[in-house]
N, C-alpha and C positions, 0 to 999 in steps of 0.2 A: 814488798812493793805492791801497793794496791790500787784501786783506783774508785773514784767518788764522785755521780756523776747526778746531775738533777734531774728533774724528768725529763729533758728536752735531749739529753746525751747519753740517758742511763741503756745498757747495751748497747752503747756503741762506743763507749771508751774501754770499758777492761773486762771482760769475762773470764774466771779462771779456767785453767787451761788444768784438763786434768782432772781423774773421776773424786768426788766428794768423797773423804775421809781416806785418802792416800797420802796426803803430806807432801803433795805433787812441788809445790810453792818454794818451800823450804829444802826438799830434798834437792832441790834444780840451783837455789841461787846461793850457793857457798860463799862467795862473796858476801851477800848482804848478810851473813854473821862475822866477819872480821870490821865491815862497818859499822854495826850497832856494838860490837865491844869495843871498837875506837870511843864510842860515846858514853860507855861505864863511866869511867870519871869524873866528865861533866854531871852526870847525873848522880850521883852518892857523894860529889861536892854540896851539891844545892840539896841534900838532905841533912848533910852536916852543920849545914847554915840555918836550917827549917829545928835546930836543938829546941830553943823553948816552945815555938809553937808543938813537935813533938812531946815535950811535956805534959801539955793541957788538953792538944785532942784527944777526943774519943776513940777515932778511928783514921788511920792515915789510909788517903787514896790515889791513887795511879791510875792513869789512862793511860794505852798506848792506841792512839789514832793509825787510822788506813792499813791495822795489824796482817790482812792477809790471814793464810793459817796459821798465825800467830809461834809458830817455831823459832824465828831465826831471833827474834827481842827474847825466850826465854834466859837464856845467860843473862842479859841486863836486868830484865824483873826480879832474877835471884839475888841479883849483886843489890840493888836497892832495898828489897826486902832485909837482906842481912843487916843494910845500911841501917836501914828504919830500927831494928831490932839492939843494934849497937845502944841509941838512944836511947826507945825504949821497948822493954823484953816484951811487956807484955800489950800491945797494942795494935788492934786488929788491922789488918791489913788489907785493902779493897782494891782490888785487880779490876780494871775495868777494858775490855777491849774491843774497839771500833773500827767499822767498815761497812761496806756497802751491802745491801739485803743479801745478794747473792755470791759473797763470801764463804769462803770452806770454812765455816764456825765448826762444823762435823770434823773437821782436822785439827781444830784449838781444841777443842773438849778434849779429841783423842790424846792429844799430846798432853792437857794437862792432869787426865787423867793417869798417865804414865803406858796408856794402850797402843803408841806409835810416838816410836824415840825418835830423836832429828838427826842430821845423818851425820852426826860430828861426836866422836870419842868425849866422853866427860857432861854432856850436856844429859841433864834428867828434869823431871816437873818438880819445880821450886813445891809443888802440894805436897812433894812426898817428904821433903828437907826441914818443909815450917809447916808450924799448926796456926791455926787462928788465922788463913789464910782463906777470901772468899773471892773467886772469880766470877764475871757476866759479862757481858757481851750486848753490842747496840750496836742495831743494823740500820740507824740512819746517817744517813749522808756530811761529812764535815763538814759540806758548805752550808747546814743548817742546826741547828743548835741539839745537843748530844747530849748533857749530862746536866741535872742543876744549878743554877748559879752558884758560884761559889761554892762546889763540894767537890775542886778536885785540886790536890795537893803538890804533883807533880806531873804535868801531862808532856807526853813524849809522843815522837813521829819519825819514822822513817821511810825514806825514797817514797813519800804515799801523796804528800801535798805539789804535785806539780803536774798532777792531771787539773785540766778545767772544768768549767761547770756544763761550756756550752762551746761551739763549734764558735771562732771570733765572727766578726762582721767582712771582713777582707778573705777571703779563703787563699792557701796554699797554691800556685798553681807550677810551680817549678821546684818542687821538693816534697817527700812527704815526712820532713819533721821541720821545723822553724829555725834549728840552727844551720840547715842546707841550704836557705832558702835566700835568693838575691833581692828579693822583690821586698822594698821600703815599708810600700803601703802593707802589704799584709804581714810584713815585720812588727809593723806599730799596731796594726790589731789583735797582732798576740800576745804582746806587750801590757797594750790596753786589757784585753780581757786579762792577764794575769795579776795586772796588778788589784782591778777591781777582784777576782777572787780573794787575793789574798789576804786583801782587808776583809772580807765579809769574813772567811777564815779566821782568821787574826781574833776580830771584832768575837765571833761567839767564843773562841777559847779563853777570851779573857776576861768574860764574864762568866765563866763556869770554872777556872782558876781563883782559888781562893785569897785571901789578902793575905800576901807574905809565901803563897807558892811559886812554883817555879814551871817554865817551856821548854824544853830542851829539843830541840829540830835537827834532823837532820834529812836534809835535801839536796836534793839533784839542781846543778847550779852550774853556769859559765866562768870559769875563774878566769884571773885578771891576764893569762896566756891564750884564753880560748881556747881549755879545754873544755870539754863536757862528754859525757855516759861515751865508752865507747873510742876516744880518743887521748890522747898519751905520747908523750916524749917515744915511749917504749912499745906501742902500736903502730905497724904500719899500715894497717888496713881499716879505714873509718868505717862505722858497723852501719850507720847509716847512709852511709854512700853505696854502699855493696849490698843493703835492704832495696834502694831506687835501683840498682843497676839492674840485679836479678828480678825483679817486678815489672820494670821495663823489659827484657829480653824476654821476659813471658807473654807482655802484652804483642809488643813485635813477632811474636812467636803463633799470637791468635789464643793461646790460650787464656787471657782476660783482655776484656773490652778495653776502650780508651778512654770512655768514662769509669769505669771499674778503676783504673790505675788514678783519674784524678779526684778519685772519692774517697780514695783510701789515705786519711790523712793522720797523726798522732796528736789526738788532743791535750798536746800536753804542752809545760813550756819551761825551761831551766830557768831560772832566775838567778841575774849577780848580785854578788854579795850586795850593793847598793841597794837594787830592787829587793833584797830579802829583808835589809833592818831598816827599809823607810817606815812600813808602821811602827816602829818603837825607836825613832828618832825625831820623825817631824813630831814637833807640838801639836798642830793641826789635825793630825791624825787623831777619831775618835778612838785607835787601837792604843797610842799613846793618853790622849785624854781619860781609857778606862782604868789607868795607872801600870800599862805595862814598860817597862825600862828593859832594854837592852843590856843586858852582863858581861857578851861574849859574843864574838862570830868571826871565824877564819873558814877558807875554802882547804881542803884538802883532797889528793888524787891517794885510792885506793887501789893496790891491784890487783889486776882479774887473776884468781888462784886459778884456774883453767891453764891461764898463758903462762903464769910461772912455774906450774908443774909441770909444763912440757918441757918451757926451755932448761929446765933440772934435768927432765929425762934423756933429753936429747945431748945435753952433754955427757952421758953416760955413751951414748950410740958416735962412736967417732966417722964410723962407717954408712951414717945416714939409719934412720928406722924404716920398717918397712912398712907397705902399704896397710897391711894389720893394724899395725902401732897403730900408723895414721889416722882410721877409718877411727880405730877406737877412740881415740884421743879425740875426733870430730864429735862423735857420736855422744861423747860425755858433757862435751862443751853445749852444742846447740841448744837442749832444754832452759842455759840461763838465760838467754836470750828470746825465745819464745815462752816462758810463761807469764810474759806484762806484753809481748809483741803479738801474738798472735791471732788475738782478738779482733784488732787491729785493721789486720790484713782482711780476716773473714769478714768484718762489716763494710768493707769497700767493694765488696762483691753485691752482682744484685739478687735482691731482697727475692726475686722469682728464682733464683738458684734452685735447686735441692739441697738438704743441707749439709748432704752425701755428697757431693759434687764439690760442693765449697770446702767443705774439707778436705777432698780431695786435690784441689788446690794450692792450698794452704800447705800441706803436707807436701805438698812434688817444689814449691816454694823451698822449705826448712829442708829437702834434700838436696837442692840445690847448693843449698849458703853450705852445707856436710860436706858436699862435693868440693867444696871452695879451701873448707879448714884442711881437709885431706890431702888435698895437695901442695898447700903452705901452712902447715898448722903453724910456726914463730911467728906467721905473720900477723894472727887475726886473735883479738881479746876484748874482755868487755871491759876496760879497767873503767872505775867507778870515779868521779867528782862531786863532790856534795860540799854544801855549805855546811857549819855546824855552829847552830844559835845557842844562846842561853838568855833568855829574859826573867825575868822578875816579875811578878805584882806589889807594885808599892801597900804596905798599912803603916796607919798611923804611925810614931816610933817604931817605925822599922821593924828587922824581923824579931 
């Protein structure tokens, strides 16, 4: 989960969280490896379909857009590579992966060097399994054009495309994320701005997807029950309600201002499945005009491994776990949630802070929400919601 922001929002939408070449990203969001192997399939299908154009290339190539330290998509680049390799043995393979300048790429190298393993049994660097295999990396922004026309064969995404480019036109004033929030007008501004990104989005991937390759997405989305990130049948505690709650009791507390609390806003925006395949359903869309077809797209709820390895553990403890258990069970949890939130927080503070000070904030913040799992940890999880695309680029007879 990354985030990509133009000049007008770039540090103040996502900074990672966590010293450069620690593997901080990946070691923190366990979850987002059970959601990008939910999307193996989708993807080693649509290479299966790519048979004769794998014949005649040169070289078959992959992007994985908004990668972050690029750990938790290794399982899927391995499984497609084998894919590719099924076809054909010997054809070079071009890893390409994108994200914003100030990205732990110092943590992709590590990993795919095989210098810093992910924090999951079985998982190794596809470099060390396959030969003919060439990784690199591009540190500009998705919302503007990434790779050449037409030279990329299979491009993929996860939890990354649902940050915006820019702060909407209506600001938040009674929530700090868009699905909290009551207020019409700044509902339809976030709306508005998402849908205009998505097409700019859309629009350069589908000119840099070649004719007869394939999209495969997977995004943070509102399903048709209204859930999104954080909410769940199986959750009782919405993660961003209890984000506003403790933010406010800090502000009421004196320790952040009252503009500090309504500065601090998440640029981001879930999109429904409707708003996620209008560019590759309207005709009128120049994403559809550039020949991208819609394949596939269903919402699915993932969930937070956090929350269901407690309530396993706990069924173990008939006699209640003790404050130990608790603490630690909190303490393992919080990092999934602060390393895409944290940022967040610290740029709604003001800009004359210290930057000691604000982190120190920040930090008495994420103790707080620790303080919160410890004394109910069944009740709090991040279970995940995403949409899951499959498009096409039409060529002439087909693939």
């Amino acid at each position: 989960m990354s985030a990509n922001g133009s000049g007008s929002s770039f540090g103040k939408v996502h900074v990672p969280w966590g010293s450069e070449g620690s593997g901080k990203y990946s070691a923190s969001t366990l979850g987002c490896f059970t959601v990008i192997r939910n999307a193996i399939p989708l993807c080693t299908d649509e290479v299966k379909a790519m048979s004769s154009m794998l014949q005649d290339a040169k070289v078959f190539t992959i992007a994985d857009y908004g990668t972050a330290d690029g750990g938790t998509s290794m399982p899927l680049i391995e499984a497609v590579i084998s894919a590719v390799r099924e076809q054909n043995s010997q054809i070079p393979v071009d890893v390409r992966y994108e994200d914003q300048p100030n990205a732990d790429f110092r943590s992709l190298f590590y990993f795919m060097q095989g210098l810093l393993a992910p924090p999951l049994p079985g998982v190794s660097s596809y470099l060390k399994n396959h030969e003919n295999v060439f990784v690199s990396t591009c540190g500009t922004s998705f919302f503007a054009p990434c790779f050449p026309p037409e030279s990329i064969h299979l491009a993929f995404s996860s939890t990354a495309m649902h940050w915006l480019s820019k702060a909407p036109d209506a600001p938040l004033k009674d929530a700090l994320h868009h699905t909290g929030s009551k207020d019409p007008k700044a509902i339809a501004a976030y709306a508005r701005q998402a849908a205009e990104d998505w097409e700019a989005i859309m629009l350069h991937r589908a000119k840099e997807i070649a004719p007869g390759g394939s999209l495969v997405l997977v995004n943070f989305a509102v399903d048709d029950d209204g859930y999104y990130l954080g909410t769940s049948p199986q959750v009782k505690e919405s993660m961003y309600a209890k984000f506003v709650g403790l933010w406010a009791q800090m502000r009421d507390e004196g320790k952040i201002g009252s503009k500090e609390f309504e500065n601090t806003k998440f640029l981001n925006y879930y999109r429904t499945k409707q708003e996620t395949i209008k560019p590759f359903t309207d005709k009128d869309s120049p994403v559809y005009k550039a020949g991208m077809r819609l394949k596939f797209c269903e919402t699915r709820i993932t969930r937070c491994p956090f929350h269901v390895a407690w309530l396993e553990e706990s069924e173990k403890m008939p006699q209640g776990a003790s404050e130990e258990k608790r603490r630690a069970h909190a303490k393992w949890y919080i990092p999934t949630i602060r390393t895409w939130s944290n940022s967040t927080f610290k740029s709604g503070l003001r800009e004359d802070r210290p930057e000691e000070e604000k982190t120190q904030i920040v930090d008495e913040l994420f103790s707080r929400y620790e303080d919160e799992v410890t004394a109910r940890p069944a009740d709090f999880g991040m279970d995940y919601v995403h949409c899951f695309l499959v498009a096409v680029k039409e060529k002439e007879g087909g693939r």
